[in-house]
ROFIVEX-86472 format. One record per residue (C-alpha): chain; x, y, z. Coordinates in nm, 3 decimals, decimal comma. Example, Ala and Ser with C-alpha at 12.3 -4.5 7.8 and 13.67 -1.06 7.14 Angstrom:
2
mol A&u 1,230&v -0,450&w 0,780
mol A&u 1,367&v -0,106&w 0,714
! end
This chain:
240
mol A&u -3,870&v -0,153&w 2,005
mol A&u -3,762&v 0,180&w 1,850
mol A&u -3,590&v 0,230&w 2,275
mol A&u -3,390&v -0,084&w 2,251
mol A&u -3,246&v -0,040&w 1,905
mol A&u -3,131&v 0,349&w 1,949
mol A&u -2,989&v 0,177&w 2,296
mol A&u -2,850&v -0,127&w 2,179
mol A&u -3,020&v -0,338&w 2,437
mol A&u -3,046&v -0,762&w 2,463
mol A&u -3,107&v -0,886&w 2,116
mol A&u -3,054&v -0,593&w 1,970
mol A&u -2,680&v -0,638&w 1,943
mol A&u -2,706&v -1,015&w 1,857
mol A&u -3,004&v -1,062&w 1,598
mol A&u -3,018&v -1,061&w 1,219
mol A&u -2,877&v -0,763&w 1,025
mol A&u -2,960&v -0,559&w 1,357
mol A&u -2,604&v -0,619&w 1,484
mol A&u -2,461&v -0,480&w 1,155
mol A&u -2,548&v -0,135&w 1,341
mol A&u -2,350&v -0,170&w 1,645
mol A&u -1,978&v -0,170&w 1,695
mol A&u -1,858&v 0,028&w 1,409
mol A&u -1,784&v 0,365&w 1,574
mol A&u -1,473&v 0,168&w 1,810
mol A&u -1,397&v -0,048&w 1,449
mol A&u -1,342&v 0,255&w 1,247
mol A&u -1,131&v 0,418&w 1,545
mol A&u -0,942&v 0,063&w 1,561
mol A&u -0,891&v 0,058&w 1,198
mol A&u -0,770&v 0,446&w 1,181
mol A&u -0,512&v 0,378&w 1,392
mol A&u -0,392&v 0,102&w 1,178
mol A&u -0,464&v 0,289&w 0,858
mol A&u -0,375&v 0,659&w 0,988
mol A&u -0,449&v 0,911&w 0,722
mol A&u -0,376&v 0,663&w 0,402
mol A&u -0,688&v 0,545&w 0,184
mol A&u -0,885&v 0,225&w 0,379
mol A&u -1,060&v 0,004&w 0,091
mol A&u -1,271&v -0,287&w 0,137
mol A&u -1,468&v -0,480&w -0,104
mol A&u -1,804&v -0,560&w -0,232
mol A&u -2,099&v -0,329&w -0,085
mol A&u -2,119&v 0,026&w 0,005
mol A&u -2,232&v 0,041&w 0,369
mol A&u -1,937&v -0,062&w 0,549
mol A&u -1,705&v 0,225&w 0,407
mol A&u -2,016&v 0,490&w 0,456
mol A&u -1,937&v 0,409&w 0,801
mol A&u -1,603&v 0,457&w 0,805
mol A&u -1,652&v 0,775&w 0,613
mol A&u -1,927&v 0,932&w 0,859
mol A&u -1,730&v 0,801&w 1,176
mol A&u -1,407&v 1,004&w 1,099
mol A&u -1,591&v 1,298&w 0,913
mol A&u -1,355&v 1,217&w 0,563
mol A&u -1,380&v 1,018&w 0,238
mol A&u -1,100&v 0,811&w 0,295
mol A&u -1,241&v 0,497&w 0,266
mol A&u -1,317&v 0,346&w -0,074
mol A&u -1,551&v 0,027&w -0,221
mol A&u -1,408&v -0,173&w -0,487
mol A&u -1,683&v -0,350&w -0,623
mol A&u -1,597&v -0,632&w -0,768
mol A&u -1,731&v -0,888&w -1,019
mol A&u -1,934&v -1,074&w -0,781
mol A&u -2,148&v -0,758&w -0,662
mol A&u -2,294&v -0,448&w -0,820
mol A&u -2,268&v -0,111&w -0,854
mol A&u -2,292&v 0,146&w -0,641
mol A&u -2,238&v 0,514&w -0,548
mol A&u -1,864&v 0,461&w -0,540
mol A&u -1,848&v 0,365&w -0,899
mol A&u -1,980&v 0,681&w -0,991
mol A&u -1,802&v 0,900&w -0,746
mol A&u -1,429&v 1,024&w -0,868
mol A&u -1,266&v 0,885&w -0,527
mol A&u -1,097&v 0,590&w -0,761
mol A&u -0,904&v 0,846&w -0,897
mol A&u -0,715&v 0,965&w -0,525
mol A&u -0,603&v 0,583&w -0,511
mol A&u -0,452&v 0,563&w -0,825
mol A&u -0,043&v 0,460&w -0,739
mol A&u -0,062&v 0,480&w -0,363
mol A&u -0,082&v 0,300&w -0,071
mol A&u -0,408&v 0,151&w 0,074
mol A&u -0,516&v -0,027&w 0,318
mol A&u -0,720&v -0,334&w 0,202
mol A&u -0,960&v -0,458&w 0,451
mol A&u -1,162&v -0,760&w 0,402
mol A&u -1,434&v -0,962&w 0,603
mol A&u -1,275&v -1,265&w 0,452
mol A&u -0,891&v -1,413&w 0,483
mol A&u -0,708&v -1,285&w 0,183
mol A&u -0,545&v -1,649&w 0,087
mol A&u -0,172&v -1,607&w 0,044
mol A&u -0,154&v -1,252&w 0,159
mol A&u -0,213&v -1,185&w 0,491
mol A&u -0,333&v -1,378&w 0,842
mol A&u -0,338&v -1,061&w 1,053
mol A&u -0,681&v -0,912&w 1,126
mol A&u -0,879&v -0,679&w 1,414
mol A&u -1,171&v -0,789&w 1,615
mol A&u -1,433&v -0,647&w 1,817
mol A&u -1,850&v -0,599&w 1,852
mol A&u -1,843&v -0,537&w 1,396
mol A&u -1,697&v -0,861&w 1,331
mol A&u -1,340&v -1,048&w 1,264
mol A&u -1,178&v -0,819&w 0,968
mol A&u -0,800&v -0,913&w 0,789
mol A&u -0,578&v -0,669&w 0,650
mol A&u -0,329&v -0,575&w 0,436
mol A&u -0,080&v -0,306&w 0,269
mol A&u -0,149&v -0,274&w -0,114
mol A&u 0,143&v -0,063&w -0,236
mol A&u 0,127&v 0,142&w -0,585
mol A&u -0,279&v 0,066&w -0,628
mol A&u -0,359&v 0,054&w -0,989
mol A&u -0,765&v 0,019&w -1,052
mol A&u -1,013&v 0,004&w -1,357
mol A&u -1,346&v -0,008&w -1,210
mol A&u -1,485&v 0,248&w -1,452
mol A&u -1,337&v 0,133&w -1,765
mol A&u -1,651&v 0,024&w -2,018
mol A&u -1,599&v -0,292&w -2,193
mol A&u -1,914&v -0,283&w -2,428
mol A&u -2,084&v -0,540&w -2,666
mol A&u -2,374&v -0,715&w -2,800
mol A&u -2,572&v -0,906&w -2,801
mol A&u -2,683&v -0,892&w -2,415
mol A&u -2,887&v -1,259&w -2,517
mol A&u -2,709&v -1,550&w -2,640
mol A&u -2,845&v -1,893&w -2,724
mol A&u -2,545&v -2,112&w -2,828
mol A&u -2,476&v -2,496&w -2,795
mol A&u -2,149&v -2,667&w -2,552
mol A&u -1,791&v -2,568&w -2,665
mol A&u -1,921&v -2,339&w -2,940
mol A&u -1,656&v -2,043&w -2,966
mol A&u -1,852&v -1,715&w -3,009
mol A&u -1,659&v -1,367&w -3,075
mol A&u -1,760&v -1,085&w -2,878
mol A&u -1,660&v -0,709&w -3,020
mol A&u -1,519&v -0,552&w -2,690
mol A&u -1,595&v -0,155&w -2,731
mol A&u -1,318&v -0,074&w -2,476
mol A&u -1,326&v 0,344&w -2,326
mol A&u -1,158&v 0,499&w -2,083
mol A&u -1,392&v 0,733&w -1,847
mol A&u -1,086&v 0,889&w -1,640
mol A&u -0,934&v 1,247&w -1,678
mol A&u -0,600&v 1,056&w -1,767
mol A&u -0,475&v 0,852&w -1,981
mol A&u -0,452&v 0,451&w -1,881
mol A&u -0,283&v 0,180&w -2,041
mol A&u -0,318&v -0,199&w -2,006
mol A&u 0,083&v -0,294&w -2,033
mol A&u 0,248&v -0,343&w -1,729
mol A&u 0,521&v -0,201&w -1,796
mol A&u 0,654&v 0,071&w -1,509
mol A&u 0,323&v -0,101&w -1,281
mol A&u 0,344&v -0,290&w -0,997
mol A&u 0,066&v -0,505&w -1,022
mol A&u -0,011&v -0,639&w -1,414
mol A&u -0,371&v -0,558&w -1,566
mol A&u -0,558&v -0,879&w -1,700
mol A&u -0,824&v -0,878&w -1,911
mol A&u -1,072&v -1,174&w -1,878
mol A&u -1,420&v -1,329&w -1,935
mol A&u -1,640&v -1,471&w -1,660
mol A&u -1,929&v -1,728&w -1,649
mol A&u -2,116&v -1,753&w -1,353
mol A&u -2,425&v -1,999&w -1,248
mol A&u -2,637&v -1,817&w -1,024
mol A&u -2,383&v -1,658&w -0,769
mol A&u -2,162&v -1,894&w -0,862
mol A&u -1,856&v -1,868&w -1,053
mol A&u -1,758&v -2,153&w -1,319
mol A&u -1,541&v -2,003&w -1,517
mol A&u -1,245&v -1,739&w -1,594
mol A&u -1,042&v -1,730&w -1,910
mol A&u -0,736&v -1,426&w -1,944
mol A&u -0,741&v -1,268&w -2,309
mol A&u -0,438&v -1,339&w -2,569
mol A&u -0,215&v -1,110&w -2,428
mol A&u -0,268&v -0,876&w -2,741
mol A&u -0,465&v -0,668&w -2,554
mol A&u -0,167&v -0,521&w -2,354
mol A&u -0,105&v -0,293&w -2,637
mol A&u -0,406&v -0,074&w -2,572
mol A&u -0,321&v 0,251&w -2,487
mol A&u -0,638&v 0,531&w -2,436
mol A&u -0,632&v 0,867&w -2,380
mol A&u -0,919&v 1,058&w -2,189
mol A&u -1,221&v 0,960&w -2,334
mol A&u -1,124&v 0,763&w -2,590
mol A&u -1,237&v 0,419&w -2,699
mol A&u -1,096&v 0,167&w -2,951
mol A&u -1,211&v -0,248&w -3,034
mol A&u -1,115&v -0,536&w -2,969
mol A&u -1,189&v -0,902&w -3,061
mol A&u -1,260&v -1,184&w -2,766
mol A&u -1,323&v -1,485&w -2,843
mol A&u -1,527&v -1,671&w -2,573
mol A&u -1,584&v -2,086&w -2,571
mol A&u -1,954&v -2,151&w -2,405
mol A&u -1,920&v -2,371&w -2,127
mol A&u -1,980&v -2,757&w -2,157
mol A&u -2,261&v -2,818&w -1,984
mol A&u -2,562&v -2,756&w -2,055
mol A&u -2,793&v -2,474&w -1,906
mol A&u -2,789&v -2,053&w -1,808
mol A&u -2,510&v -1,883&w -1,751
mol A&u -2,400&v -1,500&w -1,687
mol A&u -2,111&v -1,398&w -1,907
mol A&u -1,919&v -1,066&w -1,807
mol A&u -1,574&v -0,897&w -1,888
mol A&u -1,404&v -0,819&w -1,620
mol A&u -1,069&v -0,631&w -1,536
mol A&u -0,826&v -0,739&w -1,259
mol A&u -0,549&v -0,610&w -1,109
mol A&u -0,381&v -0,780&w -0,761
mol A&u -0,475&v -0,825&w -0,509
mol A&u -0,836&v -0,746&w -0,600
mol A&u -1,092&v -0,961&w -0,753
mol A&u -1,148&v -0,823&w -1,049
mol A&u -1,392&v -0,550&w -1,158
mol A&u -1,749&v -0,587&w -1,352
mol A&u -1,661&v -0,368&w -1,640
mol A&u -1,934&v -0,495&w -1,864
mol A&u -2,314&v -0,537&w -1,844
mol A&u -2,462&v -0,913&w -1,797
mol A&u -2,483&v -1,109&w -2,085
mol A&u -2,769&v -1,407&w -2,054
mol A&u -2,616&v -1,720&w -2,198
mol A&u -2,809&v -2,012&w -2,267
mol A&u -2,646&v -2,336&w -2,392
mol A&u -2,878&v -2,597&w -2,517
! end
């Protein structure tokens, strides 16, 4: 067994999450030539990028994980910081709907791909409240205190003023994996301003959903054409 997966024999290439090992030195050498020396980011999970980053001997590549997923070594790393107004190029297992059809193909799967000029990311931003356990009944509007601070070694502001891609500020229910619900934030939160470190409040009001049952509640931030980043722990919602 050991023989036919260093070799890549038979099933070996074709079965279960053994396949996921095969392939990805000729797609990182077909995506560097798209990419040349400019940041490569993909979303959601950290092994695909480690890949890139062992098969050309760099850190150029970059995991955004995003609200459906989890943290991982990349959120703690300062590599968000190198991306910060430049351009990428944003990779993605799935078709990026309204931005791009073009994609590269071999042995590691069917990958699309586009430019993302002037990147502008929040992934380490804290949005923090409580309680992290909610019981509350269908339609009932609950305010959450949003503890808002800013991790980086620079200043950040959520206007959009002189950026590209606007910043928005929103609350998420999902069922399961499942996402049921997003709502943006009165747009009163595009005055905050933080310097390094620094934290300030502010109030969110957030409507339970209407039917009945358990739901995750985060805050998330989003900035095109990403899905949006989990900036705040889980919050266990239970409408009765």
């Amino acid at each position: 067994m050991r023989i036919i997966i260093i070799a890549g024999f038979g099933f070996a290439r074709t079965y279960g999450h053994l396949k996921s090992y095969y392939g990805f030195k000729e797609w990182t050498q077909m995506v560097k030539q798209k990419a040349g020396d400019n940041y490569v980011v993909m979303a959601d999970g950290f092994q695909n990028p480690s890949k890139y980053n062992y098969y050309t001997n760099s850190l150029k590549c970059f995991a955004y994980d995003t609200r459906y997923y989890r943290a991982t070594q990349y959120d703690i790393w300062p590599m968000e910081d190198s991306l910060q107004g430049k351009k990428v190029f944003y990779l993605s297992p799935i078709m990026l709907k309204s931005i791009t059809n073009d994609s590269l193909k071999n042995e590691a799967g069917k990958w699309y791909y586009t430019w993302v000029d002037d990147v502008r990311t929040y992934q380490k931003v804290t949005l923090e409240t409580a309680p992290l356990k909610l019981i509350t009944t269908p339609g009932t509007k609950t305010n959450f205190d949003l503890k808002i601070t800013n991790p980086y070694p620079h200043p950040i502001s959520f206007a959009d003023s002189g950026y590209t891609h606007p910043l928005i500020l929103e609350y998420c229910f999902f069922k399961g994996d499942v996402l049921t619900a997003v709502v943006e934030a009165k747009s009163t939160y595009k005055k905050i301003s933080l310097q390094p470190g620094e934290s300030t409040h502010f109030n969110f009001p957030v409507t339970s959903p209407a039917e009945k049952g358990d739901f995750n509640l985060i805050f998330s931030l989003r900035t095109e054409p990403f899905f949006g980043s989990k900036n705040s722990r889980v919050i266990k919602l239970t409408v009765k």
